[in-house]
C-alpha positions as CSV (number, residue, x, y, z in Angstrom):
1,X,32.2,24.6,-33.9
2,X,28.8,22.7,-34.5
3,X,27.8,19.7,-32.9
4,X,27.8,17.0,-35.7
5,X,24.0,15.2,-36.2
6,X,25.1,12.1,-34.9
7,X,26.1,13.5,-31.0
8,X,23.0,15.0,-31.1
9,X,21.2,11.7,-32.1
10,X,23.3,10.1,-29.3
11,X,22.5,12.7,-26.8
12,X,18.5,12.3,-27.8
13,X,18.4,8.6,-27.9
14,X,20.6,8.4,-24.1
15,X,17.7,10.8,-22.4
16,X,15.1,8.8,-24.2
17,X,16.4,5.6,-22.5
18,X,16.6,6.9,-19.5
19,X,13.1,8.1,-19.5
20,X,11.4,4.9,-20.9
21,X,13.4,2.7,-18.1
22,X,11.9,5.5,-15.8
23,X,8.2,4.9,-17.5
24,X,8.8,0.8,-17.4
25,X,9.5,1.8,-13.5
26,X,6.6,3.2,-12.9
27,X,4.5,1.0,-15.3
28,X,5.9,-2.1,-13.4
29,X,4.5,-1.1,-10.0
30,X,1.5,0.3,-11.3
31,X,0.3,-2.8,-12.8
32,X,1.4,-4.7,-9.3
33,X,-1.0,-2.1,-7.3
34,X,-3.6,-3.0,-9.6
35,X,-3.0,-6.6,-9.4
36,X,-3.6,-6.9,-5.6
37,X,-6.5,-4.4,-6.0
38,X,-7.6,-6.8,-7.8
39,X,-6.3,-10.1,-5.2
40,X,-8.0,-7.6,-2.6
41,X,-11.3,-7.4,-4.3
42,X,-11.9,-11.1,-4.9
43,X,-11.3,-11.5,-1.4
44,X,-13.7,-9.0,-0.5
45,X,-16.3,-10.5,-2.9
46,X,-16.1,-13.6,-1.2
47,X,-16.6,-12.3,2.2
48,X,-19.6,-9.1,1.3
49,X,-22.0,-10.7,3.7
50,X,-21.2,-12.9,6.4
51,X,-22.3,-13.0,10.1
52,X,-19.3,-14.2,11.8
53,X,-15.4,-13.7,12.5
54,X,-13.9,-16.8,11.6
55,X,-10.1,-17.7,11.6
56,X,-10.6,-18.6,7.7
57,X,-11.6,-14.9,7.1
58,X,-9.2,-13.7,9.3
59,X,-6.1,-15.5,7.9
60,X,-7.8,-14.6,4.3
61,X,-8.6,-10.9,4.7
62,X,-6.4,-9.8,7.6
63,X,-2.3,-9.7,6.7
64,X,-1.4,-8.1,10.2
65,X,-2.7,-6.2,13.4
66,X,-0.3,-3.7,15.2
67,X,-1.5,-3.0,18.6
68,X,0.4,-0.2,19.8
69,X,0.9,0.7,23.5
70,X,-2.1,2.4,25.9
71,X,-1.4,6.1,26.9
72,X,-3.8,7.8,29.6
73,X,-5.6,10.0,28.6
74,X,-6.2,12.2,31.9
75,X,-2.4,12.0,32.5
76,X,-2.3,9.7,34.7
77,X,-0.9,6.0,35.2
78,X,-3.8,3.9,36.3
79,X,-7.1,6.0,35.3
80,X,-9.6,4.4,33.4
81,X,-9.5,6.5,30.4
82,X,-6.9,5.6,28.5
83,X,-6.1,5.3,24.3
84,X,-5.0,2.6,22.4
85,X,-4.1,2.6,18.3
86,X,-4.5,-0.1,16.8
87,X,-3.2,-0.2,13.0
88,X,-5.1,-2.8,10.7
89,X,-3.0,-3.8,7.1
90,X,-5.4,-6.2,4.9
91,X,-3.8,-8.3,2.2
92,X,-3.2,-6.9,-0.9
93,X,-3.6,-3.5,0.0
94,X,-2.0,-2.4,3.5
95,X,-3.0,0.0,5.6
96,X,-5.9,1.6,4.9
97,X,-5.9,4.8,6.5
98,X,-9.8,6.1,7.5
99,X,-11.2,9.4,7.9
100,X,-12.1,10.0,11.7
């Protein structure tokens, strides 16, 4: 028996909700990325040239610092050479992940 017009109407019109919520989704955080590019960008603007670390800067630039624990690097406990990561997240954008 064939499907009648309308359940295939339905069927069409239930996948095309589902993929525009899907779109509004992914719209939605695209135009939040672009708005604190943009947050990030004016902060940067204000700061392109300046001779000094202040605490004003920091606070304004800076959301976090993650120091993460020392490990030798020769192996052993007290050496002098020894590694330390530190991960940097700037308002607006995070982590901002450099080449090495």
């Amino acid at each position: 028996m064939a499907k009648s017009p309308f359940a295939a109407l339905k069927v069409l019109t239930e996948a095309h909700t589902e993929e525009a919520a899907v779109l509004q989704s992914e719209l939605s955080k695209t135009l939040e990325a672009t708005a604190n590019a943009e947050k990030f960008m004016k902060v940067v603007r204000k700061y392109t040239s300046f001779e000094e670390l202040t605490p004003t800067l920091l606070r304004e630039f800076v959301e976090k610092i993650v120091i993460h624990e020392s490990e030798a690097l020769d192996g052993k406990r007290r050496e002098k050479l020894r590694r330390q990561e530190i991960e940097i997240y700037y308002s607006f954008v995070g982590k901002v992940e450099l080449p090495d």
